[in-house]
Structures are given as structure tokens and as C-alpha cells.
NUNUKE-613841 format. One record per residue: residue number from 1; residue in three letters; x, y, z of N, C-alpha, C, CB in turn. Coordinates in steps of 0.1 Angstrom, whole numbers, plus 5000, padded with zeros to 4 digits. Atoms other than C-alpha are relative to their C-alpha. Glycine has a CB too. Layout:
# residues N
NODE     i    aa   n.east   n.north   n.up   ca.east   ca.north   ca.up   c.east   c.north   c.up   cb.east   cb.north   cb.up
NODE   NUM   ALA        X         Y      Z         X          Y       Z        X         Y      Z         X          Y       Z
...
This chain:
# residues 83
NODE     i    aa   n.east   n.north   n.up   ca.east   ca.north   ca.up   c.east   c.north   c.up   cb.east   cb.north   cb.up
NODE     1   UNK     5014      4996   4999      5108       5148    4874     4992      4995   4988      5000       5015    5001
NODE     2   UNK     5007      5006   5010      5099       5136    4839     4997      4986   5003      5008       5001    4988
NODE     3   UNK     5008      5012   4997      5094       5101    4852     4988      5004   5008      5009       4989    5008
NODE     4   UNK     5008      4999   4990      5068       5113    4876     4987      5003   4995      5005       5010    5009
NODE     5   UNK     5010      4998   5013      5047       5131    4846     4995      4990   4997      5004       5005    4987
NODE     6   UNK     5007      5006   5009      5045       5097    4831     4993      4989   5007      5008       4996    4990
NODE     7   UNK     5006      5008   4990      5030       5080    4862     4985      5004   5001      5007       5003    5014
NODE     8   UNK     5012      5002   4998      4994       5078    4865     4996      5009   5009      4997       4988    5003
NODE     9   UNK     5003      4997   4986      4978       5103    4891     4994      4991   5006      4992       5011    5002
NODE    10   UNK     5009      5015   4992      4959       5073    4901     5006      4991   5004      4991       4992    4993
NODE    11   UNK     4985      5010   4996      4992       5052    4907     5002      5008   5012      5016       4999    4988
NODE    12   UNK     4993      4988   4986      5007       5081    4927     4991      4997   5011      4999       5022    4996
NODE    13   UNK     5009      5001   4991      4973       5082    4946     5006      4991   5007      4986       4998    4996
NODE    14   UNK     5000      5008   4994      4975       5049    4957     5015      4996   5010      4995       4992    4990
NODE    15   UNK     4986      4998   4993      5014       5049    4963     4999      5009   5014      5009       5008    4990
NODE    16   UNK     4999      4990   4992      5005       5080    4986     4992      4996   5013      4996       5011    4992
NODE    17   UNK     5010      5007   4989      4974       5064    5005     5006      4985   5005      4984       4996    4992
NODE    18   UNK     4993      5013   4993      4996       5031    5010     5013      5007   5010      5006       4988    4985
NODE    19   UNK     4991      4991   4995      5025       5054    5023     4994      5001   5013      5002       5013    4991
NODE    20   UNK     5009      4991   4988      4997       5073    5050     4999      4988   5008      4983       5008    4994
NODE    21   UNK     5004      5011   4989      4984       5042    5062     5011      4993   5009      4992       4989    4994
NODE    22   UNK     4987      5007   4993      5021       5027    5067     5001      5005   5010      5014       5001    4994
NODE    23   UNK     4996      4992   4989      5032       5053    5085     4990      5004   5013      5004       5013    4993
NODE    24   UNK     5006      4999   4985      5002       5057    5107     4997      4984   5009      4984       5008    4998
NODE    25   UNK     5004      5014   4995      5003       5019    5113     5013      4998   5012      5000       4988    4984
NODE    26   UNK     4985      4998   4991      5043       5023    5124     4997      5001   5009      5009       5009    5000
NODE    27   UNK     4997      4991   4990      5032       5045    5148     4994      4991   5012      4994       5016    4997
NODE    28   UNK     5005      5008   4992      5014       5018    5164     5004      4986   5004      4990       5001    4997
NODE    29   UNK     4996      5018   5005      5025       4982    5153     5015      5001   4996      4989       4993    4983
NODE    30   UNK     4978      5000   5005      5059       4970    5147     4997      4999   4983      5013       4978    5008
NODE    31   UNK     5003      4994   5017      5066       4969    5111     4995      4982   4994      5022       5009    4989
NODE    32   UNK     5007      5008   5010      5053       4934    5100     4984      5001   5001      5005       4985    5001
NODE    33   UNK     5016      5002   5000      5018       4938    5116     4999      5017   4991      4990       4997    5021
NODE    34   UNK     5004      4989   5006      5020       4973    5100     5001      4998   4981      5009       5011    5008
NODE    35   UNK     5002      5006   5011      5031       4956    5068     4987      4991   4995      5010       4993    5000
NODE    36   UNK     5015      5006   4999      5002       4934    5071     4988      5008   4999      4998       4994    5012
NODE    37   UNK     5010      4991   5001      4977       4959    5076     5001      5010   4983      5001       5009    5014
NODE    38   UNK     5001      4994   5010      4988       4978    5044     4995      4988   4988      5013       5009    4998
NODE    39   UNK     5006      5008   5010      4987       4947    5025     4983      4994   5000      5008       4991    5000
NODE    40   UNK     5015      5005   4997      4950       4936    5038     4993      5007   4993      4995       5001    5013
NODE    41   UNK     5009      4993   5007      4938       4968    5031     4997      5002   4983      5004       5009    5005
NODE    42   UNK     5000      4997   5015      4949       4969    4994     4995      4992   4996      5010       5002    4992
NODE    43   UNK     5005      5007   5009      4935       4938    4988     4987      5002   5002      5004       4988    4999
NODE    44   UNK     5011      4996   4996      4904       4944    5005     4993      5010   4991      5001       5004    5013
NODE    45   UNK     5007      4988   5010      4899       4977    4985     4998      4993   4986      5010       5016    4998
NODE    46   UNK     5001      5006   5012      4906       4958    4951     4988      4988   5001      5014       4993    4997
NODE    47   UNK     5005      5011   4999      4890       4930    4961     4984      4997   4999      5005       4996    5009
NODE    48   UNK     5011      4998   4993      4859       4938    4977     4997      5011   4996      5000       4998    5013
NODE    49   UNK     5005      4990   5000      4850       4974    4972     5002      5005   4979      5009       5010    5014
NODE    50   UNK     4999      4991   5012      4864       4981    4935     4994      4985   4993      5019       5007    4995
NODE    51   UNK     5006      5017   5006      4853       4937    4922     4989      5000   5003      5006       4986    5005
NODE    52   UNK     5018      5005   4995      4825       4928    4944     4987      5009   5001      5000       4996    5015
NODE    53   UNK     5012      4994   5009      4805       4956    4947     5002      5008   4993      4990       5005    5006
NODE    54   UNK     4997      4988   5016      4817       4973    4912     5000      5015   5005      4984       4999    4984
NODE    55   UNK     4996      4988   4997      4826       5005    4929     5012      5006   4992      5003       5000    5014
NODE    56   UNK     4987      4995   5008      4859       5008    4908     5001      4990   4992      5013       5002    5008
NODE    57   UNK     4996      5009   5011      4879       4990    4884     5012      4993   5008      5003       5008    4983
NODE    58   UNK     4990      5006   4998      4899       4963    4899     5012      5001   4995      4997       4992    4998
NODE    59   UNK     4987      5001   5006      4938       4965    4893     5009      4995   5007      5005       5010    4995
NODE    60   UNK     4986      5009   4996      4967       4943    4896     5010      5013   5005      5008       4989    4985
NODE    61   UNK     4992      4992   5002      4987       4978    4890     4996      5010   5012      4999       5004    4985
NODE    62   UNK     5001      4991   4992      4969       4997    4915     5004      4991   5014      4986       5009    4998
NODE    63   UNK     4995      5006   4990      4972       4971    4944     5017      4998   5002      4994       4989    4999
NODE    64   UNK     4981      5002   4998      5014       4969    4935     5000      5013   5003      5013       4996    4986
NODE    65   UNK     4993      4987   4998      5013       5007    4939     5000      5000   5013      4994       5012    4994
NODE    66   UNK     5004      4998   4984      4995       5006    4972     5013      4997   5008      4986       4990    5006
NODE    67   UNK     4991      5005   4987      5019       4983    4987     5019      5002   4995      4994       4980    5003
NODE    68   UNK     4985      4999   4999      5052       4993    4974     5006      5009   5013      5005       5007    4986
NODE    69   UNK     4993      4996   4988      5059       5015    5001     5007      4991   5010      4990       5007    5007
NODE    70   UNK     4995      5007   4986      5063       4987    5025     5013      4993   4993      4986       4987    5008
NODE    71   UNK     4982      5002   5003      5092       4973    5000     5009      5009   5003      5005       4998    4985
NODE    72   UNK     4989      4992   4995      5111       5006    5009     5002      4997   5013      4999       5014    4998
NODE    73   UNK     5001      5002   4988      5102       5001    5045     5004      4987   5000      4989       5003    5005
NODE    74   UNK     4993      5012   4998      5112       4968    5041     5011      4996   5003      5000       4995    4993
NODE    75   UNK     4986      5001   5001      5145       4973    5034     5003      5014   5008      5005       4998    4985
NODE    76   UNK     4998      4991   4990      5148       5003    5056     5003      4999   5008      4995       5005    5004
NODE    77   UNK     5005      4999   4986      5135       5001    5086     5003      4984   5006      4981       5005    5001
NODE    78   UNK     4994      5008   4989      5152       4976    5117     4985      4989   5001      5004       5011    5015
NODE    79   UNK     5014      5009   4995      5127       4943    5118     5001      4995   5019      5000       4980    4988
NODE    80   UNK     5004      5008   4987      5115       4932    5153     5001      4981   5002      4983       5004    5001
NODE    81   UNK     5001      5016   5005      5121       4895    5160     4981      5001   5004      5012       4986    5013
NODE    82   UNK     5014      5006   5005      5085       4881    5153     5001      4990   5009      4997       4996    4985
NODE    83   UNK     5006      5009   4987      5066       4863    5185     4992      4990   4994      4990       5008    5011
């Protein structure tokens, strides 16, 4: 639990909002377009909403958080052959 203290709430956040979206993406998409969509979005938010128009502060650290979830799901979860 002490590693968790020394994690950013703003890391966690993003871990947690990349997590939400996976899982509601699953529920729809197989798992690479749902991989895809988590990654779009994180860059999109970095990219565009927190860079372009200076809404936030761009981070390398917060876009790896977003999308780590999908490395667990990566290695998890059964892939689809890909059409």
C-alpha cells in the first residue's frame, strides 16, 4: 500500500480513466480496436486538449499511465484473429 502513497493522484487518475474507457470499449469492440481507442484517446487528450489549446500540461508520464491498462489486457485477455 506504501507504493500507492507514492503515486501521483494524477497518475492513478489517469490509470483509472484509461482502465473505464477499456473496459467500456471491451464491451463493445474486440480488444485491439478497444486497444486502439484507449490509445487515440490519450493522445488526443495530451496532444490536443492539454498542448494545443493549453488546457493542461502535456505529459509523456500521464499518457503511459492512461494506457497501461491495455498492457495488462494485453497480456490477459484471449486476442481475436485481426481481419
Amino acid at each position: 500500500m506504501d507504493l500507492l502513497n507514492k503515486i501521483p493522484k494524477d497518475k492513478l487518475l489517469h490509470f483509472f480513466v484509461g482502465s473505464v474507457i477499456l473496459f467500456l470499449s471491451l464491451l463493445v469492440f474486440n480488444t485491439l480496436a478497444s486497444i486502439s481507442i484507449v490509445v487515440l484517446v490519450a493522445l488526443i487528450k495530451e496532444v490536443v486538449y492539454d498542448d494545443f489549446l493549453g488546457k493542461g500540461t502535456p505529459e509523456v508520464q500521464d499518457f503511459i499511465y492512461t494506457i497501461l491498462p491495455v498492457s495488462y489486457t494485453h497480456l490477459t485477455l484471449p486476442t481475436t484473429p485481426y481481419v
